[in-house]
RONU-587628 format. One record per atom (N, C-alpha, C, O, CB): residue number from 0; atom name; x, z, y. Coordinates in pm, 1 decimal. Glycine has a CB too. Example, Ala and Ser with C-alpha at 12.3 -4.5 7.8 and 13.67 -1.06 7.14 Angstrom:
BEGIN
pos: 0	site: N	x: 1319.0	z: 780.0	y: -569.0
pos: 0	site: CA	x: 1230.0	z: 780.0	y: -450.0
pos: 0	site: C	x: 1320.0	z: 780.0	y: -330.0
pos: 0	site: O	x: 1423.6	z: 846.5	y: -331.9
pos: 0	site: CB	x: 1130.8	z: 904.6	y: -447.3
pos: 1	site: N	x: 1285.0	z: 708.0	y: -225.0
pos: 1	site: CA	x: 1367.0	z: 714.0	y: -106.0
pos: 1	site: C	x: 1290.0	z: 787.0	y: 3.0
pos: 1	site: O	x: 1340.9	z: 803.9	y: 113.8
pos: 1	site: CB	x: 1408.4	z: 572.5	y: -59.8
//
This chain:
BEGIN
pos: 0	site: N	x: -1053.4	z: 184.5	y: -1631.6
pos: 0	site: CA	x: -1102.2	z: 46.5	y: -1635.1
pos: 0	site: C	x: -985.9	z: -45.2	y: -1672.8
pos: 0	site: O	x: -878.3	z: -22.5	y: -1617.5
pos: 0	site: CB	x: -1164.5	z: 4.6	y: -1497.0
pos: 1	site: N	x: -992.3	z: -123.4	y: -1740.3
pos: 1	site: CA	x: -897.7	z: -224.0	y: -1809.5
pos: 1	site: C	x: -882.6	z: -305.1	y: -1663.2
pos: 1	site: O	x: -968.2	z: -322.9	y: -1576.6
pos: 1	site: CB	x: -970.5	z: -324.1	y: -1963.8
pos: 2	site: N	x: -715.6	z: -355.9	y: -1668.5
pos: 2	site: CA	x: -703.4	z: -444.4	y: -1524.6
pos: 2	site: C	x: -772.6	z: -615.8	y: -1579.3
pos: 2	site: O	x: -843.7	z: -683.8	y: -1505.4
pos: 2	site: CB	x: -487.2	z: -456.3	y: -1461.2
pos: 3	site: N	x: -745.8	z: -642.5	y: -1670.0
pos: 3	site: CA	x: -865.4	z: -786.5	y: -1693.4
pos: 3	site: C	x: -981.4	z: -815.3	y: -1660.8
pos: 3	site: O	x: -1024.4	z: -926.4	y: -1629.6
pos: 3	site: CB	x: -901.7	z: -814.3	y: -1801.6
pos: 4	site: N	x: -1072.0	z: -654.1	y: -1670.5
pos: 4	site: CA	x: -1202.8	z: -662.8	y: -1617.6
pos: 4	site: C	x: -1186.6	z: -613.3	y: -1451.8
pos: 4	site: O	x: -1291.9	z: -582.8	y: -1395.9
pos: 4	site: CB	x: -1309.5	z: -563.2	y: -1714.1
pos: 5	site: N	x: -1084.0	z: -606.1	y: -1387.8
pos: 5	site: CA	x: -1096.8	z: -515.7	y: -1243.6
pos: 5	site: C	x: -1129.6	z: -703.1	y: -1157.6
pos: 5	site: O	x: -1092.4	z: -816.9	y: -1186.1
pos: 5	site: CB	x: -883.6	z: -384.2	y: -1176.9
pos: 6	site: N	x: -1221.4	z: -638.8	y: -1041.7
pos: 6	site: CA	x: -1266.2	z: -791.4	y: -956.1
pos: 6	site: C	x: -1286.7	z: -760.4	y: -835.0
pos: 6	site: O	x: -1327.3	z: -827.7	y: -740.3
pos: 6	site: CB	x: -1403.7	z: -873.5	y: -999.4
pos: 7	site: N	x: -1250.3	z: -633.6	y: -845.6
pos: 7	site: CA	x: -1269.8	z: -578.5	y: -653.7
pos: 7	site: C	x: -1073.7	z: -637.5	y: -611.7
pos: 7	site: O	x: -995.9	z: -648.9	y: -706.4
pos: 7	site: CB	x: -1307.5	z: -291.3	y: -623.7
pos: 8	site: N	x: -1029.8	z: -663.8	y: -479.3
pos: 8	site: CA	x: -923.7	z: -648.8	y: -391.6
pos: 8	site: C	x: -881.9	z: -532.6	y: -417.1
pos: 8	site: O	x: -960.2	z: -438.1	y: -426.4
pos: 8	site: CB	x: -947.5	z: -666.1	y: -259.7
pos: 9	site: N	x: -699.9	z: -515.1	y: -438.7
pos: 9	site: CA	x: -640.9	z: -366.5	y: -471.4
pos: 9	site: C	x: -533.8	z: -435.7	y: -343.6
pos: 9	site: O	x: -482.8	z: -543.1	y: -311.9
pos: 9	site: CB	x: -567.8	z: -309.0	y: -675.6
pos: 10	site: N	x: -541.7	z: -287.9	y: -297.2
pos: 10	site: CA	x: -487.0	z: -272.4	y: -137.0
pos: 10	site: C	x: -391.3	z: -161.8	y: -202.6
pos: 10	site: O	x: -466.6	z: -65.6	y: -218.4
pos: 10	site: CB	x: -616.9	z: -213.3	y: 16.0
pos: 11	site: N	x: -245.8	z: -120.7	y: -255.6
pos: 11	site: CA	x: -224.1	z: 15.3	y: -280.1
pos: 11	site: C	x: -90.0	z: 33.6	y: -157.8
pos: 11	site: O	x: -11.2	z: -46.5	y: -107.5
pos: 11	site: CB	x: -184.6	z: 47.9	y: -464.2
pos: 12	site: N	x: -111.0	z: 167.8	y: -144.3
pos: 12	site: CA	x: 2.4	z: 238.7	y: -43.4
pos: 12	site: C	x: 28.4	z: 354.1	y: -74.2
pos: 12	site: O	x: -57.3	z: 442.4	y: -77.6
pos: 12	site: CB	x: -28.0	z: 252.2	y: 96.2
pos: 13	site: N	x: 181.1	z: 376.0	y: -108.3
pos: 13	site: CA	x: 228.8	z: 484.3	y: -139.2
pos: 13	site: C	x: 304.8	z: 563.8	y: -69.7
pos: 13	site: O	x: 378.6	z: 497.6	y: 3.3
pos: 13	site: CB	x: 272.9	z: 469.9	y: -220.3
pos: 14	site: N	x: 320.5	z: 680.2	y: -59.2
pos: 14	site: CA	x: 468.7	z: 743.2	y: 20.6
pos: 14	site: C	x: 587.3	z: 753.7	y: -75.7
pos: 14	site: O	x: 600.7	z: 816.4	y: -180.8
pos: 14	site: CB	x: 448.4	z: 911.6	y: 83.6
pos: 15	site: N	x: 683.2	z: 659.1	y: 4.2
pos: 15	site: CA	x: 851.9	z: 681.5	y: -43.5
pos: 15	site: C	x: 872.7	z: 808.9	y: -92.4
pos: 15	site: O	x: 898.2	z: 814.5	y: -212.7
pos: 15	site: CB	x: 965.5	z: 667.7	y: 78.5
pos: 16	site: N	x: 868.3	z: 917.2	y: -28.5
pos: 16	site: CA	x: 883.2	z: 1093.3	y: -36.8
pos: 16	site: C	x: 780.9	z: 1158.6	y: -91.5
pos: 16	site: O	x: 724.2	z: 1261.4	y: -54.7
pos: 16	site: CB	x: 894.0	z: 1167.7	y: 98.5
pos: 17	site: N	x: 756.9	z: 1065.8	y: -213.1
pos: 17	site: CA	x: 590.9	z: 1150.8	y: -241.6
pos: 17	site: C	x: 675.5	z: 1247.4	y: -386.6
pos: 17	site: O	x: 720.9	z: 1199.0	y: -490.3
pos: 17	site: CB	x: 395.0	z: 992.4	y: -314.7
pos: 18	site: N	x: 673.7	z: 1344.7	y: -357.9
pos: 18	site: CA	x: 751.3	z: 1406.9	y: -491.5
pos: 18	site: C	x: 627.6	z: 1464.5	y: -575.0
pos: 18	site: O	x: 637.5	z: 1581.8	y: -610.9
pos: 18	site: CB	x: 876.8	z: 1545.1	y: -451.4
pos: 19	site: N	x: 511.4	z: 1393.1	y: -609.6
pos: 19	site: CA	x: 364.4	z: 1458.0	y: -683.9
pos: 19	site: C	x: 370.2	z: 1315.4	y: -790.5
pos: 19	site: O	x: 355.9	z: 1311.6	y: -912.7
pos: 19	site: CB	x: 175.7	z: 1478.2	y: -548.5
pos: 20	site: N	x: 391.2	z: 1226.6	y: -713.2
pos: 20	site: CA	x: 381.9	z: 1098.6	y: -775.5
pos: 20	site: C	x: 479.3	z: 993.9	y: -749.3
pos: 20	site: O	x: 467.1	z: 931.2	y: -644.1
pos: 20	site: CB	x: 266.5	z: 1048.6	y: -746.8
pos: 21	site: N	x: 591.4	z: 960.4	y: -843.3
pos: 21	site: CA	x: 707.0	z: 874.4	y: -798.1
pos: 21	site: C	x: 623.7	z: 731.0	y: -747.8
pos: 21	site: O	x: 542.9	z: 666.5	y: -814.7
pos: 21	site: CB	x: 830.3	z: 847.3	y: -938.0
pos: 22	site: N	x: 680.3	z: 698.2	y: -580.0
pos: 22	site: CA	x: 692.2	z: 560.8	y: -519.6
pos: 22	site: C	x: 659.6	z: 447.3	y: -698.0
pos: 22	site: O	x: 570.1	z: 366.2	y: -721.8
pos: 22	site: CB	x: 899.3	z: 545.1	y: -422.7
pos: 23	site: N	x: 737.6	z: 478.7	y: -756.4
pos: 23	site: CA	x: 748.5	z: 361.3	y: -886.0
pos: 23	site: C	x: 638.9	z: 346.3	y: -948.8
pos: 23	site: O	x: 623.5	z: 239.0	y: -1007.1
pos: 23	site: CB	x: 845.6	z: 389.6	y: -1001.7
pos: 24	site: N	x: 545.3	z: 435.0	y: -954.6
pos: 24	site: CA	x: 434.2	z: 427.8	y: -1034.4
pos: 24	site: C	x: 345.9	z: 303.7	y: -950.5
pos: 24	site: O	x: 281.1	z: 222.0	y: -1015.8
pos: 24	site: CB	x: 357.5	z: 586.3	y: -1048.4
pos: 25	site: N	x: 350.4	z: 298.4	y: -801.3
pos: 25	site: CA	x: 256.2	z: 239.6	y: -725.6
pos: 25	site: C	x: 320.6	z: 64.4	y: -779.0
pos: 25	site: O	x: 244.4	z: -22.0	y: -822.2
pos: 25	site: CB	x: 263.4	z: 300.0	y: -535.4
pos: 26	site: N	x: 442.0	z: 48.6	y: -765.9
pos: 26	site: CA	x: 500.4	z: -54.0	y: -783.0
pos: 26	site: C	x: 499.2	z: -110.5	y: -942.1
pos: 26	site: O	x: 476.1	z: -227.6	y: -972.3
pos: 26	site: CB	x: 623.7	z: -27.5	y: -726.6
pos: 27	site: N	x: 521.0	z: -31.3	y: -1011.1
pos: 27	site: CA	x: 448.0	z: -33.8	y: -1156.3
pos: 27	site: C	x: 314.1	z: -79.4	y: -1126.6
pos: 27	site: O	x: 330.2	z: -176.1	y: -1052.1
pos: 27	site: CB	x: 439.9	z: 115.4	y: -1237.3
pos: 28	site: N	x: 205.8	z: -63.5	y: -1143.1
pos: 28	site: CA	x: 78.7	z: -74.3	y: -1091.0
pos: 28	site: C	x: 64.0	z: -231.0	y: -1036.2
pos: 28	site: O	x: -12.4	z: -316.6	y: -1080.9
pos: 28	site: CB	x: 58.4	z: 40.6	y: -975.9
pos: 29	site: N	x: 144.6	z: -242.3	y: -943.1
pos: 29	site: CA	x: 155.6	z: -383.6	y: -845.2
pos: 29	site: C	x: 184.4	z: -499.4	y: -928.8
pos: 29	site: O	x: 121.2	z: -604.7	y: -920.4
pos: 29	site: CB	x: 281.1	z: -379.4	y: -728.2
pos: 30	site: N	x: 299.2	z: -474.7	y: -1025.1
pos: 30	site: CA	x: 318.1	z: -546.8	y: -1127.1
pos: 30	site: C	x: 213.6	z: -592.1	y: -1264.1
pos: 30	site: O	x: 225.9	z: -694.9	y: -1330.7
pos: 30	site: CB	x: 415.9	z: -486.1	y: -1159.9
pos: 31	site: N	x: 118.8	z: -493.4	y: -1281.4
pos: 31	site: CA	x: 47.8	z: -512.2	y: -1375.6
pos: 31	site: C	x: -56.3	z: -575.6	y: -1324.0
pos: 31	site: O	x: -134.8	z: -633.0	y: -1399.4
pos: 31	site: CB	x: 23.2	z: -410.2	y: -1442.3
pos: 32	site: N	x: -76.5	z: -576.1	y: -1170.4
pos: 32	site: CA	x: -230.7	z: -582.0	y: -1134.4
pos: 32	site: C	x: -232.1	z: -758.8	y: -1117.0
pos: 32	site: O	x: -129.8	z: -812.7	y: -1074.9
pos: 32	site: CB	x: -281.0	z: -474.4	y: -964.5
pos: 33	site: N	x: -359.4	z: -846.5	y: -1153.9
pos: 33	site: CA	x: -360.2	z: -995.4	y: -1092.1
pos: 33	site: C	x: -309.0	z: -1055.5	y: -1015.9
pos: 33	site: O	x: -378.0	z: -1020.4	y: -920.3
pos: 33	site: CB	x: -432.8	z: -1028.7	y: -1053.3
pos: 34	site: N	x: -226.0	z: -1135.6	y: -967.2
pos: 34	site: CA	x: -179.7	z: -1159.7	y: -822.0
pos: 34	site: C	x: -260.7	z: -1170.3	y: -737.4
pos: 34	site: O	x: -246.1	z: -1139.6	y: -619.1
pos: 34	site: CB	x: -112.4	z: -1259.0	y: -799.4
pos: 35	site: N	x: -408.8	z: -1240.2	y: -817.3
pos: 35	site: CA	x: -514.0	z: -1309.3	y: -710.6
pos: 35	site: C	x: -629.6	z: -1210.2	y: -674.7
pos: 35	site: O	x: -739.8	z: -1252.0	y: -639.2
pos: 35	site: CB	x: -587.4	z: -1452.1	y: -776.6
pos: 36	site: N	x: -593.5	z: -1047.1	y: -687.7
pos: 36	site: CA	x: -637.9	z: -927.5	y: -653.6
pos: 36	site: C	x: -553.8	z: -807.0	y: -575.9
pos: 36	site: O	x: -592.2	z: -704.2	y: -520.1
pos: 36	site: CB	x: -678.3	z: -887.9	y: -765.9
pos: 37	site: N	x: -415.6	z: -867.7	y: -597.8
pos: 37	site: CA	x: -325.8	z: -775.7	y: -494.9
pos: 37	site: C	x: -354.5	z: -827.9	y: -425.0
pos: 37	site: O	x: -401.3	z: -941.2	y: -435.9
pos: 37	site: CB	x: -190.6	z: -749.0	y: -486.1
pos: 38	site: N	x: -333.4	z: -749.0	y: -296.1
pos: 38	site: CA	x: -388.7	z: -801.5	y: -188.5
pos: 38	site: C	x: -268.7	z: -746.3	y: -68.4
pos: 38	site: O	x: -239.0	z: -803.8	y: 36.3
pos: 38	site: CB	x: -556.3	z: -747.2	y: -173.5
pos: 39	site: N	x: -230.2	z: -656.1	y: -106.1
pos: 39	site: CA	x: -116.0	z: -569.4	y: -18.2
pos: 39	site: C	x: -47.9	z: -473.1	y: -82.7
pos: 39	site: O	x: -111.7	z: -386.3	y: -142.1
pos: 39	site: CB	x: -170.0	z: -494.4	y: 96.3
pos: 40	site: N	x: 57.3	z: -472.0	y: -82.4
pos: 40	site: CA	x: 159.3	z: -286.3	y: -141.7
pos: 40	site: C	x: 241.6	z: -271.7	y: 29.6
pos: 40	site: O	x: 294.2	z: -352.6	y: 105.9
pos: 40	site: CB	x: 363.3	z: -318.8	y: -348.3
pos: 41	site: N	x: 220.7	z: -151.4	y: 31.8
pos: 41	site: CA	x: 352.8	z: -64.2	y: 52.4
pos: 41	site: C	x: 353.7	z: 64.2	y: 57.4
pos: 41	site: O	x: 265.7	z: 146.1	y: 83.8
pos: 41	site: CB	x: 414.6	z: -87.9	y: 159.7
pos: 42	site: N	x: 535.5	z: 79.7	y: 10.6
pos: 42	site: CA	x: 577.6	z: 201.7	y: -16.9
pos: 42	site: C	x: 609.1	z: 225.8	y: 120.6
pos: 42	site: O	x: 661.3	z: 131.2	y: 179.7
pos: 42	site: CB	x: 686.1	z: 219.3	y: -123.3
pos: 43	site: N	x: 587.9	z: 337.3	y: 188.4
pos: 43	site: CA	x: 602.2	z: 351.4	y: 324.1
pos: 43	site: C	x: 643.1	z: 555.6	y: 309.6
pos: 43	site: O	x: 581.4	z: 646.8	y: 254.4
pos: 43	site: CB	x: 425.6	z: 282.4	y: 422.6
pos: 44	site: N	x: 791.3	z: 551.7	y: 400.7
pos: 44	site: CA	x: 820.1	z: 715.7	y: 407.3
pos: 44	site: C	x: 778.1	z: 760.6	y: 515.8
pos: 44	site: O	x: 832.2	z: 854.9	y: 573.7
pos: 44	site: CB	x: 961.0	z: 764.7	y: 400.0
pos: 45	site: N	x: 653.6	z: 685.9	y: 567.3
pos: 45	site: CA	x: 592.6	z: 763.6	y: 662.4
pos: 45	site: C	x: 498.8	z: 858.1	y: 582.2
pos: 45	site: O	x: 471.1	z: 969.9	y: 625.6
pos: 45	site: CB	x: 520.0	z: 676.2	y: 768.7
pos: 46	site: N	x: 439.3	z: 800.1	y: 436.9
pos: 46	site: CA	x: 369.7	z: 906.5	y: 418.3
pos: 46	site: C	x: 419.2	z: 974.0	y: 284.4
pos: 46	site: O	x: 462.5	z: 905.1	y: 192.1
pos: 46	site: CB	x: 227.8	z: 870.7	y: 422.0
pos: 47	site: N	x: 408.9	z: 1150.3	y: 275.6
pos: 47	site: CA	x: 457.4	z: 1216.0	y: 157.4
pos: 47	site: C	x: 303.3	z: 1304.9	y: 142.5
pos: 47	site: O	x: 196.2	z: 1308.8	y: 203.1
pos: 47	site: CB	x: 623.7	z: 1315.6	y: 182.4
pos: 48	site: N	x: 372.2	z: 1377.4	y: 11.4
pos: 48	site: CA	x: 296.1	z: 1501.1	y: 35.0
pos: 48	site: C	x: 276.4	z: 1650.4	y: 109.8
pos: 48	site: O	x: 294.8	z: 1765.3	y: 69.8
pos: 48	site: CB	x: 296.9	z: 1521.1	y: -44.1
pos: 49	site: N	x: 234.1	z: 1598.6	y: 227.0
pos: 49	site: CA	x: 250.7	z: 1737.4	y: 319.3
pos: 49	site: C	x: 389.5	z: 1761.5	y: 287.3
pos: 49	site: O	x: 426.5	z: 1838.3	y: 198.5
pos: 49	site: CB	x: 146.2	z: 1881.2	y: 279.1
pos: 50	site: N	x: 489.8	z: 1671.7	y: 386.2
pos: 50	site: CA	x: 577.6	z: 1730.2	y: 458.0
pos: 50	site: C	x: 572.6	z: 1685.8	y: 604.5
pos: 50	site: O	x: 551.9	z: 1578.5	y: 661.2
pos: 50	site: CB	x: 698.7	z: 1710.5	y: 398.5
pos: 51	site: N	x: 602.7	z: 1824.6	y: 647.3
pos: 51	site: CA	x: 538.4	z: 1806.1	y: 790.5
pos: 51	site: C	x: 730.8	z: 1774.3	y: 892.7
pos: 51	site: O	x: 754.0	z: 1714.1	y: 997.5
pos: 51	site: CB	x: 413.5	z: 2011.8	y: 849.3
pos: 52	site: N	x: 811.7	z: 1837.6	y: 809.7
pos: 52	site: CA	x: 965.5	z: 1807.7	y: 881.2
pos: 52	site: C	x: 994.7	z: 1671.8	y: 852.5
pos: 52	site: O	x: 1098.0	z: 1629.8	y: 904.8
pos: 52	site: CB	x: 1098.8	z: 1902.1	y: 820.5
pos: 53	site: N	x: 910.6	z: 1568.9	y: 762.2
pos: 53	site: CA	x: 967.8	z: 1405.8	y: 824.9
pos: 53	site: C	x: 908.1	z: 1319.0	y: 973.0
pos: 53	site: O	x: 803.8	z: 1305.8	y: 1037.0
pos: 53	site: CB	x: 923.5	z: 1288.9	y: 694.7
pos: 54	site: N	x: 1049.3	z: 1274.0	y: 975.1
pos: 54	site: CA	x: 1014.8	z: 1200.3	y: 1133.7
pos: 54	site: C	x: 1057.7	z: 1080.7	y: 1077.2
pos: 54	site: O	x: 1176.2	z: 1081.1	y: 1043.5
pos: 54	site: CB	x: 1106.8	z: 1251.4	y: 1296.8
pos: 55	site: N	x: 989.5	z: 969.1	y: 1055.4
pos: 55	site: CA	x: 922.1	z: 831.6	y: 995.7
pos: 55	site: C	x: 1021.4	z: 759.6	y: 1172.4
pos: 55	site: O	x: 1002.3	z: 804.4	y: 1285.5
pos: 55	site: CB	x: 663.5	z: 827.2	y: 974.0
pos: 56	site: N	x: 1111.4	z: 653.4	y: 1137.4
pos: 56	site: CA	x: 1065.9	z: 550.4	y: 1248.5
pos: 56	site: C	x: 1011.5	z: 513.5	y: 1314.0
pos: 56	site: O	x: 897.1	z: 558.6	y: 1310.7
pos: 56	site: CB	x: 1054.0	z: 493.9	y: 1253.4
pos: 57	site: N	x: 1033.0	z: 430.2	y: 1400.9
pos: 57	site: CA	x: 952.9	z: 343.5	y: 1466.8
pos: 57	site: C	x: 923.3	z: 225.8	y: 1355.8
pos: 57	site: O	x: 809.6	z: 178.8	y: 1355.9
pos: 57	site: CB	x: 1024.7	z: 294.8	y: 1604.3
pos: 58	site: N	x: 1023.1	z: 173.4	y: 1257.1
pos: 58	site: CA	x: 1006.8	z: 26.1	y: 1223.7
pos: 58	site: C	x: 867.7	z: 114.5	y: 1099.7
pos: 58	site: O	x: 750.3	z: 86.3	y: 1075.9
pos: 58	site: CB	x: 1196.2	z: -90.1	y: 1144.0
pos: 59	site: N	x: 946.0	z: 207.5	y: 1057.2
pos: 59	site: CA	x: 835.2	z: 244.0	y: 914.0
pos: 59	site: C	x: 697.8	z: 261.6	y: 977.8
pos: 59	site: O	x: 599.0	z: 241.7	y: 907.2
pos: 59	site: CB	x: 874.8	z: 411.0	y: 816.0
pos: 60	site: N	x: 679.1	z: 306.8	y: 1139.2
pos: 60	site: CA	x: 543.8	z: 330.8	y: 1159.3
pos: 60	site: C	x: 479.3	z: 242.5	y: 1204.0
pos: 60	site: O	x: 358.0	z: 260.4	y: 1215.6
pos: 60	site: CB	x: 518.3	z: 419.9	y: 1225.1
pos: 61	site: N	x: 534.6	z: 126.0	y: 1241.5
pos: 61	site: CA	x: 487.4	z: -22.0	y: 1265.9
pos: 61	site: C	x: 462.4	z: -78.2	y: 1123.3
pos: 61	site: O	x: 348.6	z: -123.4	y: 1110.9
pos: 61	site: CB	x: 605.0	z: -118.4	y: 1350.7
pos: 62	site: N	x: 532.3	z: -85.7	y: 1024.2
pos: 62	site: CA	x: 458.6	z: -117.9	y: 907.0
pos: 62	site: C	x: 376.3	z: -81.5	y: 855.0
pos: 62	site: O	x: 298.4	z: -151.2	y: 789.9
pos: 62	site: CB	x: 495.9	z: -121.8	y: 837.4
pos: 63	site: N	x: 368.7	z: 85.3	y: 875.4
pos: 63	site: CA	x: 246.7	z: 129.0	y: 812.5
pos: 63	site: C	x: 98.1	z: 73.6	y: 905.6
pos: 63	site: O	x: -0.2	z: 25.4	y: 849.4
pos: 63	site: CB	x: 261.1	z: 304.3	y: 803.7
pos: 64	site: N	x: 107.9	z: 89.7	y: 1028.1
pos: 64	site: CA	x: 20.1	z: 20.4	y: 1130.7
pos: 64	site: C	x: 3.2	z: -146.6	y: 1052.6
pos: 64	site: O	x: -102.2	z: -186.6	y: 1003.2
pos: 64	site: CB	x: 110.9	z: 21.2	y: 1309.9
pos: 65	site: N	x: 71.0	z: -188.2	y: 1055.1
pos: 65	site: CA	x: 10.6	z: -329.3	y: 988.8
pos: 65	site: C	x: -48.9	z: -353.9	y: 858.2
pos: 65	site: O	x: -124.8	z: -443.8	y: 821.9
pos: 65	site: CB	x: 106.4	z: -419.1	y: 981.6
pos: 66	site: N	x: 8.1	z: -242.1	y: 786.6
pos: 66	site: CA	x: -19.1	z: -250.2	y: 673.6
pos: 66	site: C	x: -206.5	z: -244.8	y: 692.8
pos: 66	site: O	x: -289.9	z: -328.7	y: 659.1
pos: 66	site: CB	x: 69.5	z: -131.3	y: 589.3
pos: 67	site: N	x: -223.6	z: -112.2	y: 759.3
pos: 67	site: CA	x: -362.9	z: -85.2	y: 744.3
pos: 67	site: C	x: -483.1	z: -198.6	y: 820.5
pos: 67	site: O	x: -592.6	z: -240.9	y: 783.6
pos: 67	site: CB	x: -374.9	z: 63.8	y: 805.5
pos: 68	site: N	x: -388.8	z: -222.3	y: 957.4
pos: 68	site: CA	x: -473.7	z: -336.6	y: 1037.4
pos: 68	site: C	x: -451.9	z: -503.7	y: 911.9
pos: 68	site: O	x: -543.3	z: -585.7	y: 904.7
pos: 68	site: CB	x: -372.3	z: -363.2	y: 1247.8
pos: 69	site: N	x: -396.1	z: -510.8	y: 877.3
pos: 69	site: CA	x: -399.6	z: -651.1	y: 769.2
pos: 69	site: C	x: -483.9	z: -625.1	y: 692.4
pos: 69	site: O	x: -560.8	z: -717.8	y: 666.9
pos: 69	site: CB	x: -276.7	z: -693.2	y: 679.8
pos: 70	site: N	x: -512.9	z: -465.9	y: 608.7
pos: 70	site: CA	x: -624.7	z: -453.9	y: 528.0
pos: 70	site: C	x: -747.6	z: -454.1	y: 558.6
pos: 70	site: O	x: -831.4	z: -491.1	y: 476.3
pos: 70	site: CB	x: -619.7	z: -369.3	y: 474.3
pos: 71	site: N	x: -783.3	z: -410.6	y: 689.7
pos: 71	site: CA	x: -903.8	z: -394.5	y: 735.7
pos: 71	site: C	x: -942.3	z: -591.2	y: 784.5
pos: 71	site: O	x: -1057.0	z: -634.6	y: 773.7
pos: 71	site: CB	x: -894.1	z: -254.9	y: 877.1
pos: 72	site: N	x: -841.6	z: -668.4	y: 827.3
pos: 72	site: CA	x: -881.9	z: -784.0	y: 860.2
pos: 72	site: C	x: -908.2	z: -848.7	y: 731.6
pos: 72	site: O	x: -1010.4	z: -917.3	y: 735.2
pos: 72	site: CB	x: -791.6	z: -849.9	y: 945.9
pos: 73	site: N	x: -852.0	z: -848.0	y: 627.5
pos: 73	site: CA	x: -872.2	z: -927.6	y: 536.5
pos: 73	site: C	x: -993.2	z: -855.1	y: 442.7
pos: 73	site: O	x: -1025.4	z: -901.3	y: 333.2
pos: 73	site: CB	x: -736.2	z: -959.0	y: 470.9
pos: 74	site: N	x: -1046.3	z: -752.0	y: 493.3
pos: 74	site: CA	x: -1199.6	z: -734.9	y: 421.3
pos: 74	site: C	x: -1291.3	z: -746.2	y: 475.1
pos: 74	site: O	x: -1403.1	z: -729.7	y: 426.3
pos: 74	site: CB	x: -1236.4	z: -632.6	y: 370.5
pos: 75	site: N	x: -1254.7	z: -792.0	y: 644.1
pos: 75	site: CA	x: -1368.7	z: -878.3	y: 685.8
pos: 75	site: C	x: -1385.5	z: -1045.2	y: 713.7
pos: 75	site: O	x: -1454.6	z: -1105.5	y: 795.8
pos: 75	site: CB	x: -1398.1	z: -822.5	y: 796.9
pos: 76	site: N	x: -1288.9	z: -1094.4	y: 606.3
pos: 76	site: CA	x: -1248.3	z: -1194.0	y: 612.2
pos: 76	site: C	x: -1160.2	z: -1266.5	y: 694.7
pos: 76	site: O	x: -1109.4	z: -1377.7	y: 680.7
pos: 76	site: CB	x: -1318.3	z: -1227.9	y: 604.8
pos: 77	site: N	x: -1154.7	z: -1208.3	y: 755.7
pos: 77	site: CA	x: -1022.7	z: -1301.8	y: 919.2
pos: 77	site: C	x: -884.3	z: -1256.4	y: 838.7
pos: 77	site: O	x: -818.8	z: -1153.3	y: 854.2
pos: 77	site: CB	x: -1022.0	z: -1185.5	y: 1165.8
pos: 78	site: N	x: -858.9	z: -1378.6	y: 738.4
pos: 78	site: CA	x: -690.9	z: -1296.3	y: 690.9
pos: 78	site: C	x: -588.3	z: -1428.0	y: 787.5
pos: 78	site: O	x: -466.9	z: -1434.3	y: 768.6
pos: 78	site: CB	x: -640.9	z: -1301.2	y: 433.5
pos: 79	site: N	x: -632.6	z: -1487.4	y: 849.3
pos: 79	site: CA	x: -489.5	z: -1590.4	y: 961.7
pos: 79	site: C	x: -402.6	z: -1556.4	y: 877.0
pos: 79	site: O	x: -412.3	z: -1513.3	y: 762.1
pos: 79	site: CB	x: -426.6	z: -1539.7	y: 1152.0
pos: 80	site: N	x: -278.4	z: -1589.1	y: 971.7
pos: 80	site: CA	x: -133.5	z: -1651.7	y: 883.1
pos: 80	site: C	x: -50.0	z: -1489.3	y: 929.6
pos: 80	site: O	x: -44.4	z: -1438.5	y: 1041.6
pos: 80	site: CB	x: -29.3	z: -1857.4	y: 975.2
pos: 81	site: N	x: -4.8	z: -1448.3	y: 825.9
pos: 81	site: CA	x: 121.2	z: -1334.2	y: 827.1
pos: 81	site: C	x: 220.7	z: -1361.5	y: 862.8
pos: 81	site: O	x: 311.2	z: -1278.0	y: 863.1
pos: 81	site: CB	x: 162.9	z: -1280.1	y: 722.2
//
């Protein structure tokens, strides 16, 4: 689908350690996409591809936690102040 015609909210989240698909592609992506349709990025090394020997933070697993609770509020409309 061409990004001119895209009209849905793009929420994207990638894993830092994703060695299937470089982190950059998502951020590439972020750059091309509308501003007034991004809606959220993050690159987060909490998540890879099935590796089960990373141990993610506390701060990375609090972001990823917000990341997802901010997405779910802002598609039911309650987006308050960040």
């Amino acid at each position: 689908m061409p990004l001119p015609t895209l009209t849905a909210p793009v929420y994207l989240l990638h894993g830092r350690a994703d060695n299937i698909i470089p982190a950059a592609e998502t951020l590439w992506m972020a750059s091309e996409l509308p501003r007034t349709l991004l809606r959220e990025v993050l690159v987060s090394p909490v998540l890879s591809q099935v590796n089960l020997d990373a141990k993610p933070g506390v701060w990375d697993q609090w972001r990823l936690v917000h990341f997802l609770l901010w997405c779910c509020m802002l598609q039911r409309g309650n987006r308050g102040d960040r």
